[in-house]
N, CA and C atoms as a LAMMPS dump frame, in Angstrom:
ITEM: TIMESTEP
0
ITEM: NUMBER OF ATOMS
246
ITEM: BOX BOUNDS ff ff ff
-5.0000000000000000e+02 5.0000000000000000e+02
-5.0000000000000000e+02 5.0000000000000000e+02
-5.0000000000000000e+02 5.0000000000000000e+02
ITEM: ATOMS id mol type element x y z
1 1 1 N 0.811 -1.193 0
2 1 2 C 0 0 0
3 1 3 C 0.856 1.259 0
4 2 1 N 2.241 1.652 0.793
5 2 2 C 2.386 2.411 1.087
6 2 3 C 3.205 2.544 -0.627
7 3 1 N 3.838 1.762 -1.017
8 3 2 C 4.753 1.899 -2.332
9 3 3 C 2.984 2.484 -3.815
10 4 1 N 2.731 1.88 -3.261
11 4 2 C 1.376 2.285 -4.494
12 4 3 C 1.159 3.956 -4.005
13 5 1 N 0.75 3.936 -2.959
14 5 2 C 0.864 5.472 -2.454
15 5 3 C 1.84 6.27 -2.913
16 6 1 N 2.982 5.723 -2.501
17 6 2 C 4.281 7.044 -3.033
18 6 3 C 4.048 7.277 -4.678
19 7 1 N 4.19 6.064 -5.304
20 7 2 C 3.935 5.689 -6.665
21 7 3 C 2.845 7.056 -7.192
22 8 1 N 2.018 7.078 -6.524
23 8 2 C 0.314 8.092 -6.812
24 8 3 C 0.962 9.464 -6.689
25 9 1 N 1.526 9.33 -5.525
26 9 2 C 2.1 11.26 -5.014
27 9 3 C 3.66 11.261 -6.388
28 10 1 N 4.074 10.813 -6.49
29 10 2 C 4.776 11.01 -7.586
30 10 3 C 4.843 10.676 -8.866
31 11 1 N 3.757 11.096 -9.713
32 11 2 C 2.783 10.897 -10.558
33 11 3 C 1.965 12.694 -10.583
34 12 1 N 2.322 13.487 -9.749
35 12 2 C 1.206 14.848 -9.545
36 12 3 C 2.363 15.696 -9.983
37 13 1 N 1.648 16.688 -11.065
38 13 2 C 2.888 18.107 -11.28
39 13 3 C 3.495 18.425 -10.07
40 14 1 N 4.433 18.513 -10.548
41 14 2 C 5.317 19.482 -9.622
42 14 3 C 6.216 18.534 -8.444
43 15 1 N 6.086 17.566 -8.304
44 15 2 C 6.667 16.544 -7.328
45 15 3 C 7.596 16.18 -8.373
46 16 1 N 8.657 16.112 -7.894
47 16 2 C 10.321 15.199 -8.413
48 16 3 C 10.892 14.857 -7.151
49 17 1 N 11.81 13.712 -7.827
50 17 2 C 12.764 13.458 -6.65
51 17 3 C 14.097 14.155 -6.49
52 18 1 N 14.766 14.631 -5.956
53 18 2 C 15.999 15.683 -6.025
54 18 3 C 17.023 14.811 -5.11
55 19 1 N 18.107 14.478 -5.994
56 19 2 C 19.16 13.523 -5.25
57 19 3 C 20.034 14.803 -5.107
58 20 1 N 20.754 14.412 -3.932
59 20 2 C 21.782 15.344 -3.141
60 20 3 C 22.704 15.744 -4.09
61 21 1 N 23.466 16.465 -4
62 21 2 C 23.976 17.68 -4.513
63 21 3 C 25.575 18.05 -3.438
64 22 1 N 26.625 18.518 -3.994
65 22 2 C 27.477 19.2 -2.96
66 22 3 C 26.623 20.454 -2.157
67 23 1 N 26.268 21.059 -2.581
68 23 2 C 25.659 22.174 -2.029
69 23 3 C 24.89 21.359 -1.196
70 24 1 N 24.044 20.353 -1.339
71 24 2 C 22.883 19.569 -0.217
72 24 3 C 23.955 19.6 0.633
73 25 1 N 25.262 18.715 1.025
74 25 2 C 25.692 18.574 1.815
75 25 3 C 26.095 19.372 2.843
76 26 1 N 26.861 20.876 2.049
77 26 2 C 27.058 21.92 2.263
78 26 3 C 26.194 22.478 3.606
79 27 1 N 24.593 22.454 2.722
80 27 2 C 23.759 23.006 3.609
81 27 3 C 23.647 22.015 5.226
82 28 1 N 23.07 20.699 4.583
83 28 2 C 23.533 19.916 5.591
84 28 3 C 24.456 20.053 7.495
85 29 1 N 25.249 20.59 6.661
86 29 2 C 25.792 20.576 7.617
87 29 3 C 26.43 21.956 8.667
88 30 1 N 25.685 22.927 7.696
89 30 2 C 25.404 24.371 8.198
90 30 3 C 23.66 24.045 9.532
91 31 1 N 22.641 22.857 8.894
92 31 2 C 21.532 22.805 9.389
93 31 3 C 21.654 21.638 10.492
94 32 1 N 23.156 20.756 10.266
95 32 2 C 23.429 20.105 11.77
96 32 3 C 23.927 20.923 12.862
97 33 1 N 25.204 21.695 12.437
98 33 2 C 25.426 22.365 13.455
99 33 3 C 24.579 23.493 14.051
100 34 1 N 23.749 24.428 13.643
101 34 2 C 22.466 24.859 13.957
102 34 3 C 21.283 24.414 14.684
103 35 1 N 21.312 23.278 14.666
104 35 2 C 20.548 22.231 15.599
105 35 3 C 20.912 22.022 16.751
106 36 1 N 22.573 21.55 16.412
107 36 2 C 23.133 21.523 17.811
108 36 3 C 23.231 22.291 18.347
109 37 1 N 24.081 23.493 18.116
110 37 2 C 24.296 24.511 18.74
111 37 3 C 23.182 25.29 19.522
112 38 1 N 21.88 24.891 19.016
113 38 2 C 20.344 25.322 19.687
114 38 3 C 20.088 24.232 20.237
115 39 1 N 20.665 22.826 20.536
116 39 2 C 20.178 21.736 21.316
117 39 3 C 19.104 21.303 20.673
118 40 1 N 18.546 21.259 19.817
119 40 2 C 17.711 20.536 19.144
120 40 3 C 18.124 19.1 18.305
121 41 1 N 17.459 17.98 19.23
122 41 2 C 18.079 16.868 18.424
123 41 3 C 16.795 16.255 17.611
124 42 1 N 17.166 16.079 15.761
125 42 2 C 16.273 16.116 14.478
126 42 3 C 17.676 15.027 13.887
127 43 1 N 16.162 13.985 13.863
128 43 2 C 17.066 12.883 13.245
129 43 3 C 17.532 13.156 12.329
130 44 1 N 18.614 12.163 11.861
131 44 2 C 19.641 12.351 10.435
132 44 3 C 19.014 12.348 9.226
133 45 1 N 17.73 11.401 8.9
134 45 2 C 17.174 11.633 8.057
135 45 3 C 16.311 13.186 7.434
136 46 1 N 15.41 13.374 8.547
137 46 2 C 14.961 14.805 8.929
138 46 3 C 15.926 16.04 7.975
139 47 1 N 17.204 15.409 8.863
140 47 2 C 18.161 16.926 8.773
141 47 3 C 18.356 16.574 7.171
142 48 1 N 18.97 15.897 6.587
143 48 2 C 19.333 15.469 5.246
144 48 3 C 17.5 16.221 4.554
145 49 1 N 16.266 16.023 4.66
146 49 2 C 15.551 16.141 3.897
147 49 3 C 15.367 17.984 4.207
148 50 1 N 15.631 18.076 5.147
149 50 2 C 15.551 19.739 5.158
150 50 3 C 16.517 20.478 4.938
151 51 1 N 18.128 20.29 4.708
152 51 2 C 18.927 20.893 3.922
153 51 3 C 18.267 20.486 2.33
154 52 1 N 17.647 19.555 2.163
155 52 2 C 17.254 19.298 0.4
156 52 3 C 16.13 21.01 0.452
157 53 1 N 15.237 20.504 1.144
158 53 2 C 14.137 21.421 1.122
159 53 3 C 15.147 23.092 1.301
160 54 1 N 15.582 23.23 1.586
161 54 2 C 16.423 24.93 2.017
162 54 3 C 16.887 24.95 0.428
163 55 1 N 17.964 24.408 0.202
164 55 2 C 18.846 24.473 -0.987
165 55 3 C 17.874 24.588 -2.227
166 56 1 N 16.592 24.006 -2.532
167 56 2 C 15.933 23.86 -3.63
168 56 3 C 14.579 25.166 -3.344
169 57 1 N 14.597 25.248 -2.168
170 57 2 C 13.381 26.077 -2.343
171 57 3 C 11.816 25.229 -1.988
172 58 1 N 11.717 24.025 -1.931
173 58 2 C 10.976 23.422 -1.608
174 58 3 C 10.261 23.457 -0.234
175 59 1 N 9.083 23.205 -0.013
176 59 2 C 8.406 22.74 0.688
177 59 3 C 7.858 21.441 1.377
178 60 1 N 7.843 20.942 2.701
179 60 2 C 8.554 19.781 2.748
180 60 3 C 7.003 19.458 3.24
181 61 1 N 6.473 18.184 2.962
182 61 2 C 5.055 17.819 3.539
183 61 3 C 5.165 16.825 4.583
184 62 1 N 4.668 17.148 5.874
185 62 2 C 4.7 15.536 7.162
186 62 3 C 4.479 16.082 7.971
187 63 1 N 3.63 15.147 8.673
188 63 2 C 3.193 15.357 9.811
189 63 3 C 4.557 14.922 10.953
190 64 1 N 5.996 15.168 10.425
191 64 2 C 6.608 15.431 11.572
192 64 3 C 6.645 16.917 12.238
193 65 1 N 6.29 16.776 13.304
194 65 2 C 7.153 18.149 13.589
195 65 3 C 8.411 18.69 13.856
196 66 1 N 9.54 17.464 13.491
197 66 2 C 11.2 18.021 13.755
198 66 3 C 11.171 19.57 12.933
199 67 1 N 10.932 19.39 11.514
200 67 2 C 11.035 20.945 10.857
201 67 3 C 10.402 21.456 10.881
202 68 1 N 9.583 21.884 12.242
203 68 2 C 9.369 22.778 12.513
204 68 3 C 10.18 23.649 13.395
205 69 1 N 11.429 23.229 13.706
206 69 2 C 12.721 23.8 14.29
207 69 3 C 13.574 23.908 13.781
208 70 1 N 13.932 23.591 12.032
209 70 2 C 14.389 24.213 11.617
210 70 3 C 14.52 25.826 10.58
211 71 1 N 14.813 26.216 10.712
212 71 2 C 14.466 28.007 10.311
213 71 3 C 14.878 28.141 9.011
214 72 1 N 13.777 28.269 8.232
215 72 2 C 13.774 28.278 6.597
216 72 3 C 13.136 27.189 6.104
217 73 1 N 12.293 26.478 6.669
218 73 2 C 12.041 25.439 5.874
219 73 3 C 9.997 25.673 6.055
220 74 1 N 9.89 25.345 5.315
221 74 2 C 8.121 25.519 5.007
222 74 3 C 7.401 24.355 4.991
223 75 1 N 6.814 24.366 6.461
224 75 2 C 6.069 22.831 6.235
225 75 3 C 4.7 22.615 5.873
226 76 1 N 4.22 21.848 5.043
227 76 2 C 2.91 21.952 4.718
228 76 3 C 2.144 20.431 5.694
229 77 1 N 1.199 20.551 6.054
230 77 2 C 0.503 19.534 6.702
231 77 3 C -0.09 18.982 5.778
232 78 1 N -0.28 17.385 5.443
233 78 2 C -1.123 16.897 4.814
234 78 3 C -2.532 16.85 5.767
235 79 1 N -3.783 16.509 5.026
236 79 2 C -4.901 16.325 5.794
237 79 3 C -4.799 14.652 6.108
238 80 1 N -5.61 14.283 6.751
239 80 2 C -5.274 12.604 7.031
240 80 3 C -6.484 12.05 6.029
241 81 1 N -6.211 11.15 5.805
242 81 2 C -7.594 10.54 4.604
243 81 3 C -8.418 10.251 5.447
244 82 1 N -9.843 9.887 4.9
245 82 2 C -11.064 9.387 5.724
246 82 3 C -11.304 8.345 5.722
């Protein structure tokens, strides 16, 4: 279910996948130490998808709330299905 799902959401304008980049890393690791240095601990994955989201301009969709502590990043809430 969940692979048919992703499959559906990437299938809609405007969704691509964006593989890392030097600059991703770059940012990366401007948005680890920023974390730390504010004591905020945002898993590795998290941090990796929100230096993507900073560097590209993107908007990142989940009902996590880690990025919502990081500064620059735009989170959109999905609604939950019925």
């Amino acid at each position: 279910m969940n692979l048919r799902t992703l499959k559906e959401f990437l299938k809609q304008p405007g969704i691509r996948i964006v593989p890392p980049e030097e600059e991703t890393a770059e940012r990366y690791g401007e948005v680890v130490a920023g974390m730390r240095k504010a004591g905020i601990p945002i898993p590795t994955n998290d941090l990796w998808i929100a230096a993507t989201a900073l560097e590209t301009g993107a908007r990142v969709m989940s009902f996590d709330s880690h990025f919502d502590s990081v500064p620059g990043v735009f989170v959109v809430r999905p609604q939950p299905e019925s």
